[in-house]
C-alpha positions in Angstrom: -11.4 15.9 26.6 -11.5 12.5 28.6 -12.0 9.0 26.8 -15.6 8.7 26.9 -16.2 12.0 25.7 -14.3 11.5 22.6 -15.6 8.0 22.0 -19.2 9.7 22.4 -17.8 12.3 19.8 -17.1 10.1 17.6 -20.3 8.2 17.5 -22.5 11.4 17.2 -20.7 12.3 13.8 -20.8 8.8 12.4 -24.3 8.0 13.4 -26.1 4.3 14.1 -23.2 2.3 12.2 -20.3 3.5 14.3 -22.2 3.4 17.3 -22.5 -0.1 17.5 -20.0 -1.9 19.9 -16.8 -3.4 18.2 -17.9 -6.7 19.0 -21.0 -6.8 17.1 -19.1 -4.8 14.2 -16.8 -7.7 13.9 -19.3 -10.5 14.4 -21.3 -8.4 11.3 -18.0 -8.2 9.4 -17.2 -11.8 9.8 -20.8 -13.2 8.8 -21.1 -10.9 5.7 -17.8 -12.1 4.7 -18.3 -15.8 5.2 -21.7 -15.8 3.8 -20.3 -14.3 0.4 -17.6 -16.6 0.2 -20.2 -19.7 0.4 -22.4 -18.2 -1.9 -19.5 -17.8 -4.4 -17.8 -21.4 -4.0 -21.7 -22.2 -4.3 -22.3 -20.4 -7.6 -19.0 -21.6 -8.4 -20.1 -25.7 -8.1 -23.4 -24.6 -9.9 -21.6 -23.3 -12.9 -19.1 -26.1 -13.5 -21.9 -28.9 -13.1 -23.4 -29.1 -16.1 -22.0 -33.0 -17.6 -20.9 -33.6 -13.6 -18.8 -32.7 -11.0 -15.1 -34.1 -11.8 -11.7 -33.7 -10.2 -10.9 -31.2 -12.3 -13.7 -28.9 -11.1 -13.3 -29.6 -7.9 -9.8 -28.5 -8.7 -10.6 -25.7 -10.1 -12.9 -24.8 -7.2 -10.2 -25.0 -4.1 -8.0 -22.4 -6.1 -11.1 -20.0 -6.5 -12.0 -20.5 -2.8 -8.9 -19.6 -2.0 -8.7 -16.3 -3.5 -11.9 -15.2 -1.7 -11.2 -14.3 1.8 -9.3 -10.9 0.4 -11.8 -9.9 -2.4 -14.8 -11.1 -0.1 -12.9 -8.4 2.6 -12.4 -5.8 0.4 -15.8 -5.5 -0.4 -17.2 -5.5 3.0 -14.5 -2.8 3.6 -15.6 -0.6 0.5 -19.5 -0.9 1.5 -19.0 -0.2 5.2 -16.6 2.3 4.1 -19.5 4.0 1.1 -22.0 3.6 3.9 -20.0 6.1 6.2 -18.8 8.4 4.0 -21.9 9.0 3.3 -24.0 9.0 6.7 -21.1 10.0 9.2 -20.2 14.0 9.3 -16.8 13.0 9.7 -15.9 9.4 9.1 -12.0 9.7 10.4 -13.2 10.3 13.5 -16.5 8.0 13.3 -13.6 5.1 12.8 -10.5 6.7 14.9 -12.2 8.0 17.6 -9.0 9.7 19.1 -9.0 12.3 16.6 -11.5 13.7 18.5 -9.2 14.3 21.0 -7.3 16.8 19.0 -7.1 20.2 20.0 -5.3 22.3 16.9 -4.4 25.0 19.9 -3.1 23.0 22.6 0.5 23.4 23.3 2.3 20.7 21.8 4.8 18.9 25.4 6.2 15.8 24.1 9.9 15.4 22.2 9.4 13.9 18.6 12.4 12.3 17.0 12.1 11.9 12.7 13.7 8.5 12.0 15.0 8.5 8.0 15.9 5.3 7.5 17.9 4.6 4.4 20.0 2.1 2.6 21.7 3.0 -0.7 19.0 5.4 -1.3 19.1 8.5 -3.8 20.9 11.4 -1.7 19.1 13.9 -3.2 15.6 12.8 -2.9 16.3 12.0 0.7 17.6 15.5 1.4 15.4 17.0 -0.7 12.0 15.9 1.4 13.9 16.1 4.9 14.5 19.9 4.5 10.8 20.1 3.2 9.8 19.2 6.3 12.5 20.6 8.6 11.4 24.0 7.1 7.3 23.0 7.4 8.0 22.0 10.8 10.2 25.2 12.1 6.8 27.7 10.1 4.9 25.8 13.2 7.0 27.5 15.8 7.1 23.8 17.4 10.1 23.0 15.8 12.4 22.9 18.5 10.5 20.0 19.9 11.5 17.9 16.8 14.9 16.0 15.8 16.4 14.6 12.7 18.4 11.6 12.7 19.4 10.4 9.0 20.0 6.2 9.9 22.0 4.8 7.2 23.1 1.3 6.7 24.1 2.2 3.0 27.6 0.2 2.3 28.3 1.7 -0.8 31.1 4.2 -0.8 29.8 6.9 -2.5 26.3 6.6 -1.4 28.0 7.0 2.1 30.4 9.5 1.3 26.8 11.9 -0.2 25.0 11.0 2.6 27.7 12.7 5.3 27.9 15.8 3.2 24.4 16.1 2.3 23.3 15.5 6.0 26.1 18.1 6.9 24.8 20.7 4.8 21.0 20.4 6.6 22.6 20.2 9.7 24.4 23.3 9.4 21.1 24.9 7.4 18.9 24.3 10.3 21.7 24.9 13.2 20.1 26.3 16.3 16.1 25.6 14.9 16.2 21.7 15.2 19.0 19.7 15.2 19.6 16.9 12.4 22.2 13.7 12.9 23.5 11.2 11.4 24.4 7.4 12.2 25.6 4.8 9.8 25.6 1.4 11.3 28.9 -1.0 9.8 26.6 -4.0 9.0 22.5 -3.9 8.5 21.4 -6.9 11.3 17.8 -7.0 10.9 17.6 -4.9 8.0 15.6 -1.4 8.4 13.9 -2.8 12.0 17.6 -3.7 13.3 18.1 0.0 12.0 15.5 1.4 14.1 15.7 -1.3 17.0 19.2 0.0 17.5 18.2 4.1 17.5 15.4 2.9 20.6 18.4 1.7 22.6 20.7 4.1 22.5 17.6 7.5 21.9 14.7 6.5 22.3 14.0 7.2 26.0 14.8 10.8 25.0 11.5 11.1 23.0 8.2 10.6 23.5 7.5 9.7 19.7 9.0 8.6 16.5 8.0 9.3 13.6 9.3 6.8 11.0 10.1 7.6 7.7 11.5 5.3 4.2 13.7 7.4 1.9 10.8 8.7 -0.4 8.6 9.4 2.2 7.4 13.5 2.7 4.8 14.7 4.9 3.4 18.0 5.7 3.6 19.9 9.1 0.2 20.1 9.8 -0.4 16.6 9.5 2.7 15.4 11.8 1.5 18.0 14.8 -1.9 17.1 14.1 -0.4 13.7 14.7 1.6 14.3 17.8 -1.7 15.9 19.4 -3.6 12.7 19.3 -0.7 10.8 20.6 -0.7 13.2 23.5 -4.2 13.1 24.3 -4.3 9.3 24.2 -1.8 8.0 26.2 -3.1 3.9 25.7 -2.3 4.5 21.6 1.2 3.5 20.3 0.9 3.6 16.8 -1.1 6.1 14.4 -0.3 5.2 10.6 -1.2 7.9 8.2 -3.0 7.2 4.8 0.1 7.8 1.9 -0.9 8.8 -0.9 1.3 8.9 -4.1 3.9 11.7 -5.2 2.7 13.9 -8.0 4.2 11.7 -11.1 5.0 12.1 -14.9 5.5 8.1 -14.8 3.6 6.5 -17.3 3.9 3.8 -15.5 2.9 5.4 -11.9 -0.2 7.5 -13.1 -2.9 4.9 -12.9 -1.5 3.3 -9.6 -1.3 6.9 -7.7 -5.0 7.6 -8.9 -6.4 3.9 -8.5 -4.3 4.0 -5.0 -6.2 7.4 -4.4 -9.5 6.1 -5.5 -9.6 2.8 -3.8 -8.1 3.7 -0.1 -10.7 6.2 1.0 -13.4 3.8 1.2 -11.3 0.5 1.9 -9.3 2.2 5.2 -12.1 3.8 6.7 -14.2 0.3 6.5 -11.2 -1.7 7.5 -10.7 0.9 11.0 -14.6 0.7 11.4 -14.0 -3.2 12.8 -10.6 -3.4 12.9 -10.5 -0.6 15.9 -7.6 -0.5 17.7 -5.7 -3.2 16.6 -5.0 -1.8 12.9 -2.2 -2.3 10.5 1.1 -0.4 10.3 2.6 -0.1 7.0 6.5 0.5 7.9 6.7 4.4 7.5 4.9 7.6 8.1 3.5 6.6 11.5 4.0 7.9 14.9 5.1 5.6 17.1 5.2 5.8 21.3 8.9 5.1 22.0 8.5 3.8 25.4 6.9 0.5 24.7 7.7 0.4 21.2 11.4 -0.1 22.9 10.1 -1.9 25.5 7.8 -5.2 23.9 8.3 -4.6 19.9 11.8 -6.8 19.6 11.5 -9.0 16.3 12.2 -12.6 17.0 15.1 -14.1 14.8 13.1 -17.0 12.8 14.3 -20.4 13.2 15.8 -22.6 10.6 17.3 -22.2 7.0 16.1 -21.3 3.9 14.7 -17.5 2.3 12.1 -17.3 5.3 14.2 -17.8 8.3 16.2 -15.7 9.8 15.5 -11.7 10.5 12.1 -10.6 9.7 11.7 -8.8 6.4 8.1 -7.4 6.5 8.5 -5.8 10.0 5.6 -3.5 10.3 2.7 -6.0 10.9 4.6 -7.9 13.2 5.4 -5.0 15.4 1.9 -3.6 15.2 0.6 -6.8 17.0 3.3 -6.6 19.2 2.0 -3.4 20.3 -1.1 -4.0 20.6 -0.2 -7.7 22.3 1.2 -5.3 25.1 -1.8 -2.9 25.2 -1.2 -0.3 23.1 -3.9 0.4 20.7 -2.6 0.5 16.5 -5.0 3.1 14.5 -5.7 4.2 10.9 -6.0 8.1 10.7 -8.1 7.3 7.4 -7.1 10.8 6.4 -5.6 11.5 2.5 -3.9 15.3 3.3 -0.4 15.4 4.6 1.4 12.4 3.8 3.5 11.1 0.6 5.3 8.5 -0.8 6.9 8.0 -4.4 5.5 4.8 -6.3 7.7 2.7 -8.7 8.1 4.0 -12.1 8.5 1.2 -14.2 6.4 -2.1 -14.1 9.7 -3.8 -13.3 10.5 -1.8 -10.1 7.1 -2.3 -9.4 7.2 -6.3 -9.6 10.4 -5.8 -7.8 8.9 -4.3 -4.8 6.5 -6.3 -5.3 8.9 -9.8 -4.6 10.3 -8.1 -1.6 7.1 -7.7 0.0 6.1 -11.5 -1.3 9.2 -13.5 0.7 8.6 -10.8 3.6 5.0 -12.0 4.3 5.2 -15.3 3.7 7.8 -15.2 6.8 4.3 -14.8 8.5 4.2 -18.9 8.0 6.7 -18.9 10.7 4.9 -17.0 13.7 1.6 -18.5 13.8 2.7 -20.0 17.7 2.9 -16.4 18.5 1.6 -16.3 22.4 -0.4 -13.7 23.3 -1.9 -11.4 19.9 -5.2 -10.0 19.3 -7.5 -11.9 17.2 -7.4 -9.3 14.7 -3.5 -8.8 15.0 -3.7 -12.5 13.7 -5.8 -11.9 11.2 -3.8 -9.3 9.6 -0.9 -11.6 9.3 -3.2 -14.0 8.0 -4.3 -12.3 5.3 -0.9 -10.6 4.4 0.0 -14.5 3.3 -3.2 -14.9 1.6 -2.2 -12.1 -0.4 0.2 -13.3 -2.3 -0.9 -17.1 -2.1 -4.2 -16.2 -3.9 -1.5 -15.3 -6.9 -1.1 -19.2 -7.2 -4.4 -19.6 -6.9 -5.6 -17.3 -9.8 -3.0 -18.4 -12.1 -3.7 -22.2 -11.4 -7.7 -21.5 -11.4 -7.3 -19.6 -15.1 -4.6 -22.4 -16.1 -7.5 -25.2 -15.3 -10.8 -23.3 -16.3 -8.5 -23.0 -19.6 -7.5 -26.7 -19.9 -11.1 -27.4 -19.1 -12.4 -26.2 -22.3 -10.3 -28.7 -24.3 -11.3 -31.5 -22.5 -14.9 -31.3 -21.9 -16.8 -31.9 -24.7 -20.6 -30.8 -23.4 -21.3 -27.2 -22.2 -18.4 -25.6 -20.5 -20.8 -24.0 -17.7 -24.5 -23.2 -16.7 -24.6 -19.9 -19.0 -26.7 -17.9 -15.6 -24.9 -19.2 -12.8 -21.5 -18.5 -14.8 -22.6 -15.1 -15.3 -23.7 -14.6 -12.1 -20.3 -15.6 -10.5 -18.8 -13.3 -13.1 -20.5 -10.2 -11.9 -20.2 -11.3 -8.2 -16.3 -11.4 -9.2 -15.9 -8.2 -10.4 -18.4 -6.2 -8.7 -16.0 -7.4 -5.4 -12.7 -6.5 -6.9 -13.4 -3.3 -8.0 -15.7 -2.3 -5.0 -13.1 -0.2 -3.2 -12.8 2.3 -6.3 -16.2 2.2 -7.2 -17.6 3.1 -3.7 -15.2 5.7 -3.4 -16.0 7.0 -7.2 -19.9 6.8 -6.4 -19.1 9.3 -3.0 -16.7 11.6 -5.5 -19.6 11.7 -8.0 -22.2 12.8 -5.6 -20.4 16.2 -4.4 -19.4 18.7 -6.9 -16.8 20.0 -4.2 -15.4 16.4 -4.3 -15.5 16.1 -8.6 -13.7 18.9 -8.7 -10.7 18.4 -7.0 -10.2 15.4 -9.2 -10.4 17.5 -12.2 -14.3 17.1 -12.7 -16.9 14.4 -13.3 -15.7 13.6 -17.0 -12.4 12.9 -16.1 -12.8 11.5 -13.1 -15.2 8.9 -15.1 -12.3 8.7 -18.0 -9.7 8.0 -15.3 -11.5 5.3 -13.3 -12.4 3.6 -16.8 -8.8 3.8 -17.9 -7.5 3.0 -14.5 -9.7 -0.3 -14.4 -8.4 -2.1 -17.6 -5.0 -0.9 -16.9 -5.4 -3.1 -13.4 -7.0 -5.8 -15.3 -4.0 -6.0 -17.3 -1.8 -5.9 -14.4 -3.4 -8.7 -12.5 -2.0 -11.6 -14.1 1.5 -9.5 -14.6 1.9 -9.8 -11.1 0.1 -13.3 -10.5 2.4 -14.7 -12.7 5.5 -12.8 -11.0 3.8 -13.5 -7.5 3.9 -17.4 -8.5 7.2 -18.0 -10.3 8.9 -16.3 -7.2 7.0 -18.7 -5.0 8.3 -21.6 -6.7 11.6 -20.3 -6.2 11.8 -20.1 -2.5 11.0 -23.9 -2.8 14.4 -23.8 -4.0 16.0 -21.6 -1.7 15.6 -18.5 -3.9 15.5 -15.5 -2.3 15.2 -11.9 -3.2 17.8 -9.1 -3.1 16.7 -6.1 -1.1 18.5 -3.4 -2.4 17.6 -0.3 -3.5 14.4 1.0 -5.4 15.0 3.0 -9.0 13.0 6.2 -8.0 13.8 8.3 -11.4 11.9 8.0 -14.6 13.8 5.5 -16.7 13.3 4.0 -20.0 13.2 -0.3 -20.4 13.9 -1.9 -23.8 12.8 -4.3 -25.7 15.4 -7.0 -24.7 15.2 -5.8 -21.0 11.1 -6.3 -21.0 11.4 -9.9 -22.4 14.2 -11.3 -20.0 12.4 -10.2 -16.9 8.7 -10.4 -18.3 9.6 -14.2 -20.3 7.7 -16.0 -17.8 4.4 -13.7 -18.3 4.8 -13.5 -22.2 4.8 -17.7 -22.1 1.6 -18.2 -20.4 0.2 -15.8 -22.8 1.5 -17.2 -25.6 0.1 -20.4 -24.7 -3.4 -19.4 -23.6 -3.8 -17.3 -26.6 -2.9 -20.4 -29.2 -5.4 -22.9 -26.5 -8.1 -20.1 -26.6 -8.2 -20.2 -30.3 -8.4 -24.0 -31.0 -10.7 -24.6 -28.5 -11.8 -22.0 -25.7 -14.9 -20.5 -27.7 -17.4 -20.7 -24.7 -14.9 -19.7 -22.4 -13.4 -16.7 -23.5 -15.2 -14.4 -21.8 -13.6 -15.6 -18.5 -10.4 -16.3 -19.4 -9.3 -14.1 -22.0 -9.3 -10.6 -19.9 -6.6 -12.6 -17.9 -4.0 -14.0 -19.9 -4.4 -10.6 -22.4 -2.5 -8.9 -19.7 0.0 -11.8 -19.5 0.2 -11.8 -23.3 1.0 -7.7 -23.4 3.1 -7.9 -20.3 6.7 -6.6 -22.1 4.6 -4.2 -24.2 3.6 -2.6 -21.3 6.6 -2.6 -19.5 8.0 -0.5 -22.7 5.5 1.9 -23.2 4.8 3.1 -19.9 8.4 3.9 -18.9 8.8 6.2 -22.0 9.2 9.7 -20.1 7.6 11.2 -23.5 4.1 9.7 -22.8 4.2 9.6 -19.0 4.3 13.9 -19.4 2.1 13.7 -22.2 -0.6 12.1 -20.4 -0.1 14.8 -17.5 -0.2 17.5 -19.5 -3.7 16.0 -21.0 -4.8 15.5 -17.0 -5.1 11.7 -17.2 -5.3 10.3 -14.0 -5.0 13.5 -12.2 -5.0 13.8 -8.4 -6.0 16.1 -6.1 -2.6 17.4 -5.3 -2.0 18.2 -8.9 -4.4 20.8 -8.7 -4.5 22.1 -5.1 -1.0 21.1 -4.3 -0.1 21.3 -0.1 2.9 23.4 0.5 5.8 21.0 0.6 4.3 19.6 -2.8 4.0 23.2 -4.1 7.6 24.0 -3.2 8.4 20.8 -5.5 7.0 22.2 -8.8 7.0 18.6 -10.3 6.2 18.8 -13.7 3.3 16.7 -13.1 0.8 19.2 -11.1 -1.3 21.6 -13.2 -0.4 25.0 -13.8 3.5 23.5 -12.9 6.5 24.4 -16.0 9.1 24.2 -13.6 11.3 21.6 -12.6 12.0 20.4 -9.3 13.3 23.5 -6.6 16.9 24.4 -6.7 18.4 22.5 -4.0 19.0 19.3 -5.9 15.6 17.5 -5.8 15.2 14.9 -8.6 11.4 15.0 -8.5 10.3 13.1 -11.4 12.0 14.5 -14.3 15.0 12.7 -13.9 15.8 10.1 -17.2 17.8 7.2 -17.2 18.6 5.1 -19.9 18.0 0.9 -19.3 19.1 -2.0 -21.1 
């Protein structure tokens, strides 16, 4: 099938809205967006004006405009998403249109290396999903056009000393079906895209792909050939990301992230690829990539000066995606759920964790805006991957003021209908993503039931929702006291993520979550003496602040995390139609599932660990 055939495919299964060109998509996308921003800063001036308009509400409205651009997006997303879900026959390809290229028969030509790339990782999870899919990928019968290379820049000893016998053992497992290697690089220069920057010089122009994958990450067969097809037939695209989807988890902790994550992305991705086009994100792992110019014009820069953001480039992925598409090579979403896994932190304080890493990685962003040469949208997307984390600041320093503001004011706090207009304007955009996505569920019975049915689905997205609310100011506090350090020369230490099930203590909760319980502390007692009128926008925040270690304790205790699966809180759809390589898991977590994890020294979820 040539171009235009599949771009006219794609139109006649999405109808009117993907039919229009990308240029008047993202002229749309940008107006929509701007106008609801105004109208919010408007409603925003409205409500603080009764008694005047003061420094202190103009203060307090710069921090709110500042958190807007990426809740104004990600309702645009969610409603252009709803709006195809339900009008296009097959929205993935109505927003990807090279899918429509794919041919399930058609022999499969190109050479596909599998890039793990690790660093201190659990052995045994790492081994565990690499033979999953060494063994999907040889049921294909294409297996022989796919190798394993296990790239390791762990440095301690007996981490490295697992990882040569582990990698041994599936090399001699699969011997003669598809070949599996390992390389550990002496020192880690430029982290995991040093890693992989160093495999494209000395392999890459052996392959025609890579597929990149972190140390948690699984995927099924189906969905990697299906992947390698469309690369194939599409010769100008150099990176396809697949939608990940959580691991099946008994976490406490994990539950309501995996099935918010699962609720919210349908309808967020497929509106973000319906203007984004070609020049989409890539999130780091479980993509195809085109090794050629991937090699060829995706080098990372070494950043200039001193401090926690100079040097090699943390957060590689974005960057690199607009360095493909800078050299011509289109970057897609397949906005597809099926196929592709990663594990989720367990604990609230892996979670924040992550969370940091991500933080000092983006804000190194700051330092490529002279960039020559990227795509309007590629600069957007670094754009708003710093906005992300500034708007933390923002939020906190916009509830801190709105707080003080009831103390000091002695007339009406705000105009009671523009106040509550602004608060439903607020929240109908922050939770847009899982509501579209809930409203499409809601309307199929196919759909409902794959998440357990219509009760439960409601029972989850209710439960899911204040659990989020609470987290929001967990992590805006985290977001901003992090922040403050890198003023400082603080920097985060990237080592390795706590993938088992493990308990937190009391003492544990308060010395990492001191910050969080503080502000809540304080707001509570300011609340009380004087934030009567203003409790109903303030309190919801610094409640999640105030319960911060509480949460931290009660959502690592394995107990309740299997208690809740058992009950089918915040159940997925691979918990009750599990793919193969989950299947072959038997996590504790999926229904019907009394097994542990399969024989050949998985941890799954069940593992336990003990932290104080």
């Amino acid at each position: 099938m040539n171009m235009l055939s599949s771009h006219q495919a794609a139109a006649d299964a999405a109808g009117p809205l993907a039919g229009l060109p990308m240029r008047s998509r993202r002229f749309l996308f940008a107006t929509a967006v701007g106008a609801t921003i105004t109208a919010a800063i408007a409603l925003m001036i409205r409500a603080l004006s009764p008694g005047g308009f003061g420094w202190l509400d103009f203060a307090i409205t710069a921090c709110f405009a500042l958190t807007l651009p990426w809740t104004a997006i990600g309702f645009w997303n969610a409603l252009a998403g709803f709006m195809l879900m339900r009008t296009a026959s097959d929205p993935a390809t109505a927003v990807c249109p090279p899918l429509a290229n794919v041919d399930d028969r058609a022999p499969i030509t190109a050479r596909t290396a599998i890039l793990s790339c690790i660093r201190n990782e659990d052995v045994d999870i790492v081994g565990r999903n690499l033979d999953l899919i060494v063994d999907d990928l040889i049921g294909t019968g294409d297996g022989h056009l796919f190798d394993v290379f296990v790239l390791s820049d762990s440095d301690w000893p007996e981490i490295i000393a697992e990882e040569e016998v582990r990698v041994a053992a599936l090399a001699e497992r699969w011997r003669g079906r598809i070949e599996v290697s390992y390389r550990r690089r002496r020192d880690n220069a430029g982290f995991k895209a040093g890693n992989i920057r160093d495999f494209c010089l000395s392999h890459a122009a052996d392959y025609d792909f890579m597929l990149v994958l972190d140390a948690d990450s699984l995927m099924s067969a189906d969905t990697i050939t299906r992947m390698v097809r469309v690369m194939q037939a599409t010769p100008d695209l150099g990176i396809l990301q697949t939608l990940m989807v959580g691991l099946p988890t008994a976490s406490a902790f994990a539950r309501p992230f995996q099935f918010g994550m699962r609720l919210g992305m349908k309808s967020y991705s497929i509106g973000s690829a319906w203007w984004q086009g070609d020049a989409g994100p890539y999130w780091g792992h479980n993509a195809l990539i085109r090794s050629a110019p991937f090699t060829a014009h995706c080098e990372l820069p070494e950043l200039p000066g001193r401090g926690p953001l100079a040097g090699w480039v943390l957060s590689h992925d974005q960057v690199e995606a607009a360095l493909m598409r800078r050299a011509g090579y289109g970057v897609r979403v397949m906005p597809v759920e099926n196929g592709s896994w990663e594990e989720n932190p367990t604990t609230l304080t892996e979670f924040i964790r992550r969370d940091l890493r991500w933080c000092q990685g983006n804000l190194q962003y700051l330092k490529l805006r002279g960039m020559n040469g990227l795509h309007p949208i590629s600069r957007v997307h670094l754009g708003l991957a710093v906005l992300m984390f500034v708007s933390s600041p923002a939020w906190v320093a916009l509830m801190t003021l709105g707080t003080l503001r009831t103390g000091f004011d002695d007339g009406p706090i705000y105009e009671p209908v523009s106040g509550q207009m602004l608060l439903i304007l607020v929240l109908t955009m922050i939770f847009a993503p899982k509501l579209a996505t809930l409203a499409d569920l809601l309307m199929s019975p196919m759909k409902r039931r794959r998440f357990g049915g219509g009760g439960r689905l409601l029972t989850g997205t209710a439960a899911e929702i204040t659990f989020s609310t609470l987290m929001a100011p967990i992590m805006a506090i985290a977001h901003t006291v992090f922040m403050a350090g890198l003023l400082f020369g603080r920097a985060v230490v990237w080592g390795p993520q706590r993938r088992a099930v493990h308990r937190i203590g009391v003492g544990q909760a308060l010395r990492r979550l001191w910050p969080q319980t503080l502000v809540g502390v304080a707001a509570a007692g300011w609340l009380a003496a004087y934030g009567a009128g203003g409790v109903i926008f303030f309190s919801p925040f610094f409640a999640g602040a105030l319960l911060a270690a509480p949460i931290a304790v009660l959502t690592a205790l394995p107990s309740l995390g299997l208690a809740l699966a058992r009950i089918g809180l915040w159940r997925t759809p691979d918990e009750i139609d599990p793919a193969a390589p989950l299947a072959a898991l038997h996590l504790p977590s999926m229904a019907g599932s009394s097994a542990g994890p399969r024989a050949y020294g998985g941890l799954g979820d069940t593992a336990v660990e003990t932290a104080e």
